[in-house]
Backbone as ProteinMPNN parsed JSONL, in Angstrom:
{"seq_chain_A": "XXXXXXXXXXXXXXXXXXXXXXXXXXXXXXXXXXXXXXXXXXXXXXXXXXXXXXXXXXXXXXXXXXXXXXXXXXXXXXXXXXXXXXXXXXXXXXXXXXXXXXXXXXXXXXXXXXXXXXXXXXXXXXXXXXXXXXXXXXXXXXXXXXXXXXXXXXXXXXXXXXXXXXXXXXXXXXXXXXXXXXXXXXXXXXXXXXXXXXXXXXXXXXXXXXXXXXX", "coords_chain_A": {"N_chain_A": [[0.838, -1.198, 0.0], [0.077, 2.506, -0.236], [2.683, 4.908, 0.771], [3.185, 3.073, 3.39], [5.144, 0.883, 4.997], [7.881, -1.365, 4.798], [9.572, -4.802, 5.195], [11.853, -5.896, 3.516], [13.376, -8.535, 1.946], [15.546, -10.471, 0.307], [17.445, -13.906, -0.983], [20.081, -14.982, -2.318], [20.208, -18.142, -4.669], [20.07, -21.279, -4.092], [21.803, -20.492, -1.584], [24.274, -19.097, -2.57], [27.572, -17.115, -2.627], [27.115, -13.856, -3.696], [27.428, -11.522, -3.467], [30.788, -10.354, -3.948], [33.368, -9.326, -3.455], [34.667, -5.802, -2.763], [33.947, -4.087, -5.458], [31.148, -5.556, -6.291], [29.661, -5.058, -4.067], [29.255, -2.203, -4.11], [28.536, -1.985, -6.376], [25.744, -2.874, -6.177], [24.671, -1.111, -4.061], [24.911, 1.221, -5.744], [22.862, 1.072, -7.822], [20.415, 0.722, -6.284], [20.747, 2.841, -5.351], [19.835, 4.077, -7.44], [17.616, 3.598, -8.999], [15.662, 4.32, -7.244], [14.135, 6.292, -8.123], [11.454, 6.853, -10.277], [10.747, 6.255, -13.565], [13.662, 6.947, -14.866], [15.657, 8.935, -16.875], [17.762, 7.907, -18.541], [19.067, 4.717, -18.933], [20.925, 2.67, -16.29], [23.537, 2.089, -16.749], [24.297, 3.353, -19.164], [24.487, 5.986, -16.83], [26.559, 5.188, -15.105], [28.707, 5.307, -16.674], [29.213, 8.237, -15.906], [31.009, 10.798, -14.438], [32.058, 10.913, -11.311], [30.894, 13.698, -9.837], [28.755, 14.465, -11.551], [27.189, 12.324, -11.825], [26.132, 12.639, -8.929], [24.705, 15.301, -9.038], [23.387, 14.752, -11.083], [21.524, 12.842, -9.319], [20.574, 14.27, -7.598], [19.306, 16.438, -8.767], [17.129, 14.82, -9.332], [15.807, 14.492, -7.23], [13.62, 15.858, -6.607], [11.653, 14.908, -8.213], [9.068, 12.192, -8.889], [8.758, 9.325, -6.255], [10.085, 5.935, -6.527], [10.229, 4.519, -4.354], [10.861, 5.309, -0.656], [14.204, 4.601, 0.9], [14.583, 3.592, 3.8], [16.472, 1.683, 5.851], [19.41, -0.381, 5.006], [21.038, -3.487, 4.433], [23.514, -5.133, 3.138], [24.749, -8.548, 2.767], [26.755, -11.138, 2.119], [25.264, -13.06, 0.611], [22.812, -12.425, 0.5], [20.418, -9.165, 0.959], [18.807, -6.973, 2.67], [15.971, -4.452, 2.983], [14.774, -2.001, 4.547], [11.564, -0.454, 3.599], [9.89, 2.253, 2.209], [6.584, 2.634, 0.278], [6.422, 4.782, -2.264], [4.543, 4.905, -4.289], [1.162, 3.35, -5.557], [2.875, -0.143, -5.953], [4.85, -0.018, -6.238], [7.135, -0.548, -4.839], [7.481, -3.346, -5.955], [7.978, -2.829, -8.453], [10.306, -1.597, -8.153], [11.864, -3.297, -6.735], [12.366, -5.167, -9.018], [13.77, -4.007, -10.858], [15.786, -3.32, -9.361], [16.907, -6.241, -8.743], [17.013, -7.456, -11.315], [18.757, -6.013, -12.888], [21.347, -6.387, -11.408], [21.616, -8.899, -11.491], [22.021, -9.623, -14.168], [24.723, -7.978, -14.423], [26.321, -9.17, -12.366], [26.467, -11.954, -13.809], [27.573, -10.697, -16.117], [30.435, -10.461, -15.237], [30.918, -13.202, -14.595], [30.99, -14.867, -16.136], [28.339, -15.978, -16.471], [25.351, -17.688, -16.685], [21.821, -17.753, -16.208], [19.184, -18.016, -13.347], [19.464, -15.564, -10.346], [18.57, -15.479, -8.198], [16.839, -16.796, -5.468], [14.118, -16.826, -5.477], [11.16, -14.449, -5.535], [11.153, -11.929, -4.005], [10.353, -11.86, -0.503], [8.077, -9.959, 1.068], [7.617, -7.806, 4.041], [5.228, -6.654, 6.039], [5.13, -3.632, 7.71], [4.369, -2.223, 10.906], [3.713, -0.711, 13.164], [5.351, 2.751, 14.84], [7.499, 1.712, 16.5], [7.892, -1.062, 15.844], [9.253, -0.59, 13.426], [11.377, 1.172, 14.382], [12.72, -1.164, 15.617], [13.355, -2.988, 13.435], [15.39, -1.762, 12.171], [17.742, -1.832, 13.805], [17.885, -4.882, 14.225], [18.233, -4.867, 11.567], [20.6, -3.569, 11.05], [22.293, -4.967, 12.814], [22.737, -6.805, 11.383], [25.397, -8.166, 10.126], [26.674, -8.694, 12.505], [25.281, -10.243, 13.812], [26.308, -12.485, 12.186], [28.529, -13.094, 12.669], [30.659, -11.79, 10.989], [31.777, -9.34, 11.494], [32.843, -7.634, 14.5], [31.769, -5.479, 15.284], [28.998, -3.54, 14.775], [29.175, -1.392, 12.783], [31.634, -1.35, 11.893], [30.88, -2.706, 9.312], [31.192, -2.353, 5.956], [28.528, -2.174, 4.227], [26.247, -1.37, 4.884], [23.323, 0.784, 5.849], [24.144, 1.693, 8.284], [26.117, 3.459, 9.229], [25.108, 5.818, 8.139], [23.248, 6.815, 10.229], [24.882, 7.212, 12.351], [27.059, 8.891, 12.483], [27.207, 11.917, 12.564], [28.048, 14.187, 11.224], [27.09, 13.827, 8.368], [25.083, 13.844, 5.397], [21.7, 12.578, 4.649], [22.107, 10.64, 2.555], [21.721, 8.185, 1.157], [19.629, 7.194, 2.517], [16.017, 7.933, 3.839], [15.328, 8.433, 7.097], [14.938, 10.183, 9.12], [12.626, 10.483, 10.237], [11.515, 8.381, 11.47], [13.911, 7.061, 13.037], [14.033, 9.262, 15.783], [15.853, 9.604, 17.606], [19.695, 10.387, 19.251], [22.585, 10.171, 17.997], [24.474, 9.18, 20.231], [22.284, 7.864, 21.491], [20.754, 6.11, 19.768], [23.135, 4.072, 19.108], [23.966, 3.379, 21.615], [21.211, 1.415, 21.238], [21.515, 0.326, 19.43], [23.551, -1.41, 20.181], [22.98, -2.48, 22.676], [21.335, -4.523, 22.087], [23.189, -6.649, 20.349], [24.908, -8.741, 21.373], [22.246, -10.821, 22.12], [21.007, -11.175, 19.899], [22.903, -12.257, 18.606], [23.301, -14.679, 19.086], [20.894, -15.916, 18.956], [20.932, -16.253, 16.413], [22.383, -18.009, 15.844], [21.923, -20.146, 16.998], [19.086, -19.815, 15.364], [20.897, -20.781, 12.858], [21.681, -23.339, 12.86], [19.116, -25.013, 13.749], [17.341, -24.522, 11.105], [17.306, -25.06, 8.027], [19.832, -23.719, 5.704], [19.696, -21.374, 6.611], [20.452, -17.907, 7.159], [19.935, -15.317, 8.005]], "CA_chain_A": [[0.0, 0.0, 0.0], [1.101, 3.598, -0.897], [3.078, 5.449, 1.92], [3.576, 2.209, 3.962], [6.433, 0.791, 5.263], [8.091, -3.052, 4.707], [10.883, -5.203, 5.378], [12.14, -6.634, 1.927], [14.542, -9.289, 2.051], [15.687, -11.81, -0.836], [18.741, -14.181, -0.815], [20.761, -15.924, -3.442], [19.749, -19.193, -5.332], [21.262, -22.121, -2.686], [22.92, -19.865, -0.91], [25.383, -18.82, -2.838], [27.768, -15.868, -2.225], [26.338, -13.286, -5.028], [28.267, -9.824, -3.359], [32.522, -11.146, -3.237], [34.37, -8.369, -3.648], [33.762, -4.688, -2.838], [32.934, -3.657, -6.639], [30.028, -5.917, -5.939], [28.451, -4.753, -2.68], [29.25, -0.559, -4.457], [27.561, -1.793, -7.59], [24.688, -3.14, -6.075], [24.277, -0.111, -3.421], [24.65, 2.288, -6.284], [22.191, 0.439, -8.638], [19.904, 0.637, -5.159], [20.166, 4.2, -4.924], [19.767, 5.131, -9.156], [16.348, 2.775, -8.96], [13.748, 4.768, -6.877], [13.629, 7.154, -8.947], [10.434, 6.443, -11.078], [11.051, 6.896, -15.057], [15.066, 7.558, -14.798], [16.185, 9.222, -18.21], [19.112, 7.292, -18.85], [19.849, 3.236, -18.067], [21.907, 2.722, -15.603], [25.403, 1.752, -17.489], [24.729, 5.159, -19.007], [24.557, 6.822, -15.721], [27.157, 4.502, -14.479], [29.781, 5.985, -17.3], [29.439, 9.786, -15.971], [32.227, 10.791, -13.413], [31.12, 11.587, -9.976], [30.33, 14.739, -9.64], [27.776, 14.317, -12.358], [26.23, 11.601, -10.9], [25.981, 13.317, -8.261], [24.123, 16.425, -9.531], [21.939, 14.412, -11.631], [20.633, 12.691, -8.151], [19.996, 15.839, -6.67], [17.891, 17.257, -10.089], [15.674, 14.083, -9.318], [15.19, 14.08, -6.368], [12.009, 16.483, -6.587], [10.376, 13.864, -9.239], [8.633, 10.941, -7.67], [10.642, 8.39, -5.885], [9.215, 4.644, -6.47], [10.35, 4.246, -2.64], [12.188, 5.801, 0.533], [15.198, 3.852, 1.307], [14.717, 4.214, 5.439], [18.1, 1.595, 6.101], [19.882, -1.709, 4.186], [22.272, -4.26, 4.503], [24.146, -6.194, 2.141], [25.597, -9.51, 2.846], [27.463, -11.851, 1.038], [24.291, -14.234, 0.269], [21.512, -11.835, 0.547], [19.973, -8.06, 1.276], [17.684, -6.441, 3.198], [16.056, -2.978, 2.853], [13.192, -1.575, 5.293], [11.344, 0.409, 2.544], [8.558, 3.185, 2.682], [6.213, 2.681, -0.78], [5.65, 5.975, -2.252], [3.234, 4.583, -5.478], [1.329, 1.36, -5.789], [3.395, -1.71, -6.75], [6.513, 0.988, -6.03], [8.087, -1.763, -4.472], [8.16, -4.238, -6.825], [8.608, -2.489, -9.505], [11.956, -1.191, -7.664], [12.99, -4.62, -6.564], [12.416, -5.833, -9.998], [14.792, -3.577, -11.541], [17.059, -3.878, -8.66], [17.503, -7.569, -9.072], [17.299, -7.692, -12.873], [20.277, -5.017, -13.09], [22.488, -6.606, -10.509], [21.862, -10.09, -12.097], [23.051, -8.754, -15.775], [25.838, -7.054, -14.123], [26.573, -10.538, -12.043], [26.445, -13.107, -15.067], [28.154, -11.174, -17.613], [31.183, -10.221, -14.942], [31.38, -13.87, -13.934], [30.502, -15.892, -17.278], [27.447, -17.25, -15.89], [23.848, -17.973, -17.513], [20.985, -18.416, -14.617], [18.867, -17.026, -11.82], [20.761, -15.025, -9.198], [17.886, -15.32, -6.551], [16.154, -17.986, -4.88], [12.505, -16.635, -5.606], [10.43, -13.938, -5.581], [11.377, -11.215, -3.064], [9.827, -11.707, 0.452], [7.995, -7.977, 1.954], [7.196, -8.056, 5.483], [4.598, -4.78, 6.261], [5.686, -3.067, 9.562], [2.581, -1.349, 11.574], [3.986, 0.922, 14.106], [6.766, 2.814, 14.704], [8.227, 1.017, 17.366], [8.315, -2.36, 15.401], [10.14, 0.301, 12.289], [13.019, 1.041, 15.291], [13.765, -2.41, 16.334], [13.259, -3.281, 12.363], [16.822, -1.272, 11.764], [18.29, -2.751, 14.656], [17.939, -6.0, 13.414], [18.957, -5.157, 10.048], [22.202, -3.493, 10.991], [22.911, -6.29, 13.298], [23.433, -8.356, 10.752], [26.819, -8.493, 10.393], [27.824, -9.183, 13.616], [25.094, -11.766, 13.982], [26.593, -13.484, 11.015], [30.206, -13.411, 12.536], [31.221, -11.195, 9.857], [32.165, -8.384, 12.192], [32.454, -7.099, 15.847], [30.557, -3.963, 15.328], [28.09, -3.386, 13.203], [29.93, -0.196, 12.075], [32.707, -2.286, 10.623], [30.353, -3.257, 7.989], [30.655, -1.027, 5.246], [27.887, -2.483, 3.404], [24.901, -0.707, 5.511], [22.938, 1.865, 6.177], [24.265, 2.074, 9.593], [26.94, 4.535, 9.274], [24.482, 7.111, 8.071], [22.218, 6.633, 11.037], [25.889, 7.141, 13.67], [27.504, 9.975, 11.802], [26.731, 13.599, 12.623], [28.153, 15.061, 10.212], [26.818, 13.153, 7.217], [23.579, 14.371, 5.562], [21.583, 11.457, 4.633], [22.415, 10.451, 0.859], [20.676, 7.141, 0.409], [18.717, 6.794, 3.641], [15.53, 8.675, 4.369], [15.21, 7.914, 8.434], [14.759, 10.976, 10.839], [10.891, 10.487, 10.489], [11.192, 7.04, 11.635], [14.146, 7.444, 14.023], [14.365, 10.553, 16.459], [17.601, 9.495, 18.305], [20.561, 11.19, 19.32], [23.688, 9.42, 17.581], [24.754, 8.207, 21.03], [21.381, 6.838, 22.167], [21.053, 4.392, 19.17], [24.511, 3.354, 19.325], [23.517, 2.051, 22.454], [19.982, 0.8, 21.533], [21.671, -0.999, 18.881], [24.661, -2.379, 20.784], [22.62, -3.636, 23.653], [20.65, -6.29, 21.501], [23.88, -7.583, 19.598], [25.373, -10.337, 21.791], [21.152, -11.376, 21.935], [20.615, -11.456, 17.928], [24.096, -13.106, 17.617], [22.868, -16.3, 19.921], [19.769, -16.262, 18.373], [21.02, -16.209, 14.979], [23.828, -19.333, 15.878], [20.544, -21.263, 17.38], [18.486, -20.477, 14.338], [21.689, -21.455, 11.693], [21.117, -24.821, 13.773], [17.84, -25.584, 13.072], [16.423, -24.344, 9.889], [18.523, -25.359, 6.647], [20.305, -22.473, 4.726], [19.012, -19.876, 7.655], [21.044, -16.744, 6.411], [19.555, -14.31, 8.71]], "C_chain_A": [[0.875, 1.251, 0.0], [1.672, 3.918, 0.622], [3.226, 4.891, 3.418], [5.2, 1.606, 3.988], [6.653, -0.923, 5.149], [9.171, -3.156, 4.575], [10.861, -6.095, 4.065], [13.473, -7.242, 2.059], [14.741, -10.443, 0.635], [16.919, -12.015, -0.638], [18.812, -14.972, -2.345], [20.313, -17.252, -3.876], [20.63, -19.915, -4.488], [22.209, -21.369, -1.832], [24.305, -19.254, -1.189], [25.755, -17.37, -2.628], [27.871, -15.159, -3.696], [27.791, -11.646, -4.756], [30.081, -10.401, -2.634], [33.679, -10.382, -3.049], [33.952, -6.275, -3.415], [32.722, -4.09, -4.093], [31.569, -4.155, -6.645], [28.957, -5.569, -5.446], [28.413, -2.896, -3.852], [28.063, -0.632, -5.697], [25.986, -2.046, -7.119], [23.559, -2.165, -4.81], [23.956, 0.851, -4.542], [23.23, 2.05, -7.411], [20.565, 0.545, -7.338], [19.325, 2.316, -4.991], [19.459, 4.592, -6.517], [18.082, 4.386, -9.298], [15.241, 3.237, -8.511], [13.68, 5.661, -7.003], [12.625, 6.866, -10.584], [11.375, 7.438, -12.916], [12.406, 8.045, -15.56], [15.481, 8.084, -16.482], [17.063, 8.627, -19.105], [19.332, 5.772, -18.507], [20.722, 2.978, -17.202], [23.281, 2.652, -16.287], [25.43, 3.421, -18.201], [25.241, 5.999, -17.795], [26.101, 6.204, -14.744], [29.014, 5.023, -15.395], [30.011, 7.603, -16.996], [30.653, 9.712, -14.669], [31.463, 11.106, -12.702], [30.434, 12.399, -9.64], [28.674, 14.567, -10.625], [26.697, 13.63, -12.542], [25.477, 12.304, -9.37], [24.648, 14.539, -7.955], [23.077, 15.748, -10.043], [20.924, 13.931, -10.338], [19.927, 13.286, -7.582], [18.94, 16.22, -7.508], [16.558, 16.243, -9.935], [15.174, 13.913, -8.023], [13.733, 14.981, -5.532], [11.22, 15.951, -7.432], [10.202, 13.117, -7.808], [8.974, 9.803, -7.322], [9.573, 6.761, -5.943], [9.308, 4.38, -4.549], [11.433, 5.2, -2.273], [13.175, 4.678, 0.825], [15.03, 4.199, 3.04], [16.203, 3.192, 5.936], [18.059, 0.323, 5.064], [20.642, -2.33, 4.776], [22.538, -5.112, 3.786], [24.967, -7.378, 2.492], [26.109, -10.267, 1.963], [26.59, -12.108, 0.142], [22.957, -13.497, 0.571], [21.354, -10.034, 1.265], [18.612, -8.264, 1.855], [17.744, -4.642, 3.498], [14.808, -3.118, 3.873], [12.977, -0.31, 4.172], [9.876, 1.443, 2.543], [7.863, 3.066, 0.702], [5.095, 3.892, -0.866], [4.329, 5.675, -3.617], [2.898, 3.485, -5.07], [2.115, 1.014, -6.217], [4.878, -0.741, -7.124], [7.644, -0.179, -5.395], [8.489, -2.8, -5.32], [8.137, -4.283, -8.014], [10.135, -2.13, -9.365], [12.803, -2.159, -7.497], [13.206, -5.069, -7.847], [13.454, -5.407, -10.376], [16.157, -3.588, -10.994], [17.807, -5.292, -9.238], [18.043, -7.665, -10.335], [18.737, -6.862, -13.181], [21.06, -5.974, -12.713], [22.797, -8.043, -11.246], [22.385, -9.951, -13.549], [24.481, -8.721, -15.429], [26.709, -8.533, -13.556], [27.188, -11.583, -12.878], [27.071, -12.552, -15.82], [29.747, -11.145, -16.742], [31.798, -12.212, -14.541], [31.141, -15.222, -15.195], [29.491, -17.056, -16.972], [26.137, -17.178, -16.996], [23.204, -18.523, -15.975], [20.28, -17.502, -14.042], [19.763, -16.998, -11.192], [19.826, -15.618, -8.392], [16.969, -16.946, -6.62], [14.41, -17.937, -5.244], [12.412, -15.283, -5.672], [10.948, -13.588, -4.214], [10.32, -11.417, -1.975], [9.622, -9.912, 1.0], [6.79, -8.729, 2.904], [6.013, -6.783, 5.665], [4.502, -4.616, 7.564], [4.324, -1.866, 9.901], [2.784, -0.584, 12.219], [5.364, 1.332, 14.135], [7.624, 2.721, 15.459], [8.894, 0.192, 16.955], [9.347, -1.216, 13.662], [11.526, 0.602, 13.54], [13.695, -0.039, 15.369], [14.074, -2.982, 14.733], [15.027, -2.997, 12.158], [17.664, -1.401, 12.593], [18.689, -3.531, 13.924], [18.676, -5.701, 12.143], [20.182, -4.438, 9.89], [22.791, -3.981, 11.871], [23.224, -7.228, 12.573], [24.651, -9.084, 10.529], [27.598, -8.878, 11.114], [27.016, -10.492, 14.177], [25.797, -13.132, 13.114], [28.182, -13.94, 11.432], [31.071, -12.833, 11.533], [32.032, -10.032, 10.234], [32.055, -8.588, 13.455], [31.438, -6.908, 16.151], [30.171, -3.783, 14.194], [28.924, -2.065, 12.552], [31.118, -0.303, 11.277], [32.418, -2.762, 9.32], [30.204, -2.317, 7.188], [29.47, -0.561, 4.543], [26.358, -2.459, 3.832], [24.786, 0.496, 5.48], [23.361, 2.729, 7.831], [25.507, 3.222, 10.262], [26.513, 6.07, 9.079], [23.758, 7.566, 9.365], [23.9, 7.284, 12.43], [26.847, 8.609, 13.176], [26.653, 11.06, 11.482], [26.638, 14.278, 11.712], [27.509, 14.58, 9.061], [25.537, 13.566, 7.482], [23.8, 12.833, 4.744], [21.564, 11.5, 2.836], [21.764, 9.168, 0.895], [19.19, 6.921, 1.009], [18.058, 7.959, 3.892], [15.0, 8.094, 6.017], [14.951, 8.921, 9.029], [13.546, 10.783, 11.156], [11.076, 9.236, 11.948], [12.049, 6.983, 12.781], [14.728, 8.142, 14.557], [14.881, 10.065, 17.587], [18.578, 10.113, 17.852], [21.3, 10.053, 18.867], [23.975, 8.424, 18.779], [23.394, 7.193, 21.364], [21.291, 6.125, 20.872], [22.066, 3.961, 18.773], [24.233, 2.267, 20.404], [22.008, 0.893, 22.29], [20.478, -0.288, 20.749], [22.861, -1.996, 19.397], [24.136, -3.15, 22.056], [22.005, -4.771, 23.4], [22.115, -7.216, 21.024], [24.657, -8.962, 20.345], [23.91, -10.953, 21.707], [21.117, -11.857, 20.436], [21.531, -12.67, 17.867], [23.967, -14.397, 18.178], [21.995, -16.741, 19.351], [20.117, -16.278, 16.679], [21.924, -17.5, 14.899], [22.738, -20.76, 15.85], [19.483, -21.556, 16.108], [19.301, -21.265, 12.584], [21.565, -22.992, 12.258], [20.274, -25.803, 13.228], [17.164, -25.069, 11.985], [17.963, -23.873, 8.713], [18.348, -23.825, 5.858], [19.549, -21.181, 5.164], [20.489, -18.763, 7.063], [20.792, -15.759, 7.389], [18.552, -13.217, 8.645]], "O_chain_A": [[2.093, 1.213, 0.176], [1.217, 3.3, 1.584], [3.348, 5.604, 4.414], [6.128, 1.84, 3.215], [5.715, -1.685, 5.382], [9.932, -2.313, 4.101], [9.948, -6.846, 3.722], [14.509, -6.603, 2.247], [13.799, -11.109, 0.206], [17.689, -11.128, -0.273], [17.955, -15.365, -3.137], [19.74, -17.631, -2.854], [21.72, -19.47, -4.128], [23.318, -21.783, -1.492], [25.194, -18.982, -0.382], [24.917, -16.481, -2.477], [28.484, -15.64, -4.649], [28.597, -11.086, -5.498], [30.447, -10.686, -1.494], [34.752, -10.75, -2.572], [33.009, -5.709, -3.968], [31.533, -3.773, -4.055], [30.702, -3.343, -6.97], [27.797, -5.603, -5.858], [27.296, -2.597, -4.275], [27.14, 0.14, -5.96], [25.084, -1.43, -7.686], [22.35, -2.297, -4.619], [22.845, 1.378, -4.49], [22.637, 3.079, -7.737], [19.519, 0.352, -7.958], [18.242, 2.828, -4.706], [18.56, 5.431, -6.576], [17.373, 5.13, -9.975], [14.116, 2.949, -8.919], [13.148, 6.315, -6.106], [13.109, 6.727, -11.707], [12.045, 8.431, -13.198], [12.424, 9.131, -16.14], [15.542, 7.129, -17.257], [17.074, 8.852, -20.315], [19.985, 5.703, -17.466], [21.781, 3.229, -17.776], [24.03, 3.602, -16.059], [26.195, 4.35, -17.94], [26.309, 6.609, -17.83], [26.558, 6.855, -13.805], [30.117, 5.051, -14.85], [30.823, 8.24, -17.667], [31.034, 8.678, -14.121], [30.344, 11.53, -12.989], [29.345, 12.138, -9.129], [27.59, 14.594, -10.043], [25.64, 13.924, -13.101], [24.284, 12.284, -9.067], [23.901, 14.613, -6.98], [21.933, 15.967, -9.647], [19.796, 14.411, -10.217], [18.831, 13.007, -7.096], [17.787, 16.336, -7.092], [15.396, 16.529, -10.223], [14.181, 13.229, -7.773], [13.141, 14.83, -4.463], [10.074, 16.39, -7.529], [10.615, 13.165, -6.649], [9.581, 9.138, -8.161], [8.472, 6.665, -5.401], [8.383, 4.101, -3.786], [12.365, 5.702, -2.9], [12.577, 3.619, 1.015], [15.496, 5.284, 3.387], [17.111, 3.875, 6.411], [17.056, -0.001, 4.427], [21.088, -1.821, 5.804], [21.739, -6.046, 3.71], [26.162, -7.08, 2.501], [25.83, -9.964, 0.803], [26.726, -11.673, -1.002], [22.01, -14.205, 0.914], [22.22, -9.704, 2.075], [17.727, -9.109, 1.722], [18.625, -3.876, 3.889], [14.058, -4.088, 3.973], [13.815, 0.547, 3.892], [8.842, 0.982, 3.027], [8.672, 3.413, -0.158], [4.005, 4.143, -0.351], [3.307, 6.359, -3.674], [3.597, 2.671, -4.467], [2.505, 1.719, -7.148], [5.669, -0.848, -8.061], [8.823, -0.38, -5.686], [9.666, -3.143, -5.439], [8.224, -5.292, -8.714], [10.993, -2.316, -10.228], [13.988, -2.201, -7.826], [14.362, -5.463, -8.002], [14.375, -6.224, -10.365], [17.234, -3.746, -11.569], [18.839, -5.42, -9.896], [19.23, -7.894, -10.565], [19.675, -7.404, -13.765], [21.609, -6.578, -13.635], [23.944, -8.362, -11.562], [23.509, -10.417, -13.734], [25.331, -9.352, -16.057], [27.642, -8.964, -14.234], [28.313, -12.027, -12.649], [27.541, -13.334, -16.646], [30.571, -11.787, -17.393], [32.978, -12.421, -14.261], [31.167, -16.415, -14.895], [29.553, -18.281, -17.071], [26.196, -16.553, -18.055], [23.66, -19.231, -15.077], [20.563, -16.306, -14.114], [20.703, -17.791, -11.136], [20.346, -16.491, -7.697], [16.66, -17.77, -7.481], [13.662, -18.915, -5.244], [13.477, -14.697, -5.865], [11.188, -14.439, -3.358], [9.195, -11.159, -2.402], [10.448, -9.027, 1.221], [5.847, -9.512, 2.797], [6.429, -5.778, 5.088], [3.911, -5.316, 8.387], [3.678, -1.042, 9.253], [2.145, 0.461, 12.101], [6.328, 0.7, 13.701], [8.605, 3.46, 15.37], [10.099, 0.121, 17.196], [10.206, -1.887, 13.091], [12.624, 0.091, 13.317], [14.918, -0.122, 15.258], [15.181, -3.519, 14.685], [15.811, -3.935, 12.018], [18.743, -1.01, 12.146], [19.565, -3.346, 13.079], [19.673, -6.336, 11.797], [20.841, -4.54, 8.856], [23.957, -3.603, 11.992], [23.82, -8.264, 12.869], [24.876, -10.283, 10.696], [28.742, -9.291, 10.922], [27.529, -11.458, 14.742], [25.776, -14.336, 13.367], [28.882, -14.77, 10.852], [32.148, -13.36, 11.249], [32.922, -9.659, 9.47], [31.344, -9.514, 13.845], [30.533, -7.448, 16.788], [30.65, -3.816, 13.06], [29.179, -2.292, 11.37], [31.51, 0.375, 10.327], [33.205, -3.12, 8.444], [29.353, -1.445, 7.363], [29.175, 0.595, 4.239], [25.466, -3.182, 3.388], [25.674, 1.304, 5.205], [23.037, 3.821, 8.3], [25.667, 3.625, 11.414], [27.05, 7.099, 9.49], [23.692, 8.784, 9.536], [23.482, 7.818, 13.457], [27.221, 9.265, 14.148], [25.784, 11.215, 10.623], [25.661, 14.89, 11.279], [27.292, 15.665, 8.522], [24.905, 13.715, 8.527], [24.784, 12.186, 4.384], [21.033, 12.348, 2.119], [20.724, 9.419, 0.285], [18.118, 6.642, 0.474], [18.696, 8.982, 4.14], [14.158, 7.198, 5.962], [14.449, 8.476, 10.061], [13.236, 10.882, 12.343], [10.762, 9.401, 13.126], [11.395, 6.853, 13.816], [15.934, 8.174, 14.311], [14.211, 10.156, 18.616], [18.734, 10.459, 16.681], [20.88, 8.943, 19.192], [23.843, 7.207, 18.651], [23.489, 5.97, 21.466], [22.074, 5.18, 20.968], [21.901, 3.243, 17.786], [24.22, 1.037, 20.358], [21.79, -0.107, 22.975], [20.214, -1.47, 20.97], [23.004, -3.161, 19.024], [24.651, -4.191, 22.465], [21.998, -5.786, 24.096], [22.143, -8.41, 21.323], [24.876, -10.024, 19.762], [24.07, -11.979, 21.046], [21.23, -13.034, 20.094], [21.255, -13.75, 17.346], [24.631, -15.282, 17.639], [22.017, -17.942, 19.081], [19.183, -16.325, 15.879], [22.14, -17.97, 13.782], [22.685, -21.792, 15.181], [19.062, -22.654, 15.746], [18.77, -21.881, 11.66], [21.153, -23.72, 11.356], [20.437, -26.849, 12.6], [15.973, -25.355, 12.113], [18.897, -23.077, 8.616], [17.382, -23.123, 5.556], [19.011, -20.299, 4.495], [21.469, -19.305, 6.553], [21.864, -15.209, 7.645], [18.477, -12.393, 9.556]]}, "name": "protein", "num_of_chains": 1, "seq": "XXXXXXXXXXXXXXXXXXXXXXXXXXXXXXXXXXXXXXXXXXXXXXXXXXXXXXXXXXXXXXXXXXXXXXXXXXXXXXXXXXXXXXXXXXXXXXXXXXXXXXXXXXXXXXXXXXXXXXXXXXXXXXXXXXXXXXXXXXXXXXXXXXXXXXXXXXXXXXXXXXXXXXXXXXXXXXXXXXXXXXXXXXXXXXXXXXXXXXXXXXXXXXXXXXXXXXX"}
């Protein structure tokens, strides 16, 4: 529904690791951000040949059109993503994931001489109801990394939204969040560092019992 909020997660076909190298995780953040912008002028690989700055600028010129979705946070793992996403049109969502995936899988297969699905199915969306369960939502999803054993601290992971959310100085470039959460830098530092030894037990317990658990 329009101006609703959902947790969107999809992983890799068997589990495989899809993001191996940074160019990977950058291409598939930047391909992330150039996407919710409804009826982009250009294809991405166009937009993907301008130098920075220019990218840059063009982002900015669109970002008074209409956005298929808010990005509120992400995380990229090896073997799968997750975005909490605000849908600003109908079927804004999966028109966005579509093009997400379909890009990244192009980009995937021709860099790696493959032929195939990347993903396991059809994107899973969760729909989040208050904005309590939207706080602990981005918790969770920039815990992932350290539930996974991949990191310490979630802030080690470069491959989130969670650096925008801890950093003062930084205006928010992918992530729209202050709506959603009105914390001081330090207080969700701690809101999210007091769950992470919890998640990371509960994430060991559910790799355990349920085959090709991912997180």
């Amino acid at each position: 529904m329009r101006n609703e909020y959902y947790h969107i997660f999809n992983r890799s076909i068997a589990g495989f690791n899809i993001y191996n190298k940074k160019r990977d995780y950058l291409r598939f953040i930047n391909l992330a951000e150039y996407y919710r912008f409804s009826n982009p002028p250009m294809n991405f690989a166009e937009f993907d040949r301008l130098n920075t700055q220019t990218q840059i600028s063009f982002l900015s010129k669109r970002r008074n059109n209409e956005q298929l979705v808010d990005i509120v946070c992400y995380c990229i793992m090896p073997t799968h993503f997750h975005f909490l996403l605000r849908q600003n049109v109908d079927g804004g969502i999966t028109d966005y994931i579509r093009l997400l995936e379909n890009s990244y899988s192009r980009y995937f297969n021709i860099s790696h001489s493959r032929k195939g699905p990347l993903w396991e199915g059809r994107f899973n969306g969760v729909h989040v109801e208050t904005t309590e369960q939207l706080l602990h939502l981005t918790r969770y999803i920039h815990l992932n990394p350290t539930s996974a054993g991949l990191t310490e601290k979630p802030e080690e992971w470069k491959y989130s939204s969670y650096h925008e959310y801890i950093d003062n100085n930084q205006n928010e470039s992918i992530c729209k969040f202050r709506d959603v959460v009105n914390m001081q830098v330090k207080d969700y530092t701690e809101f999210v560092n007091d769950r992470k030894h919890f998640q990371r037990e509960l994430s060991i317990i559910k790799s355990q019992l349920i085959d090709n658990y991912s997180g």
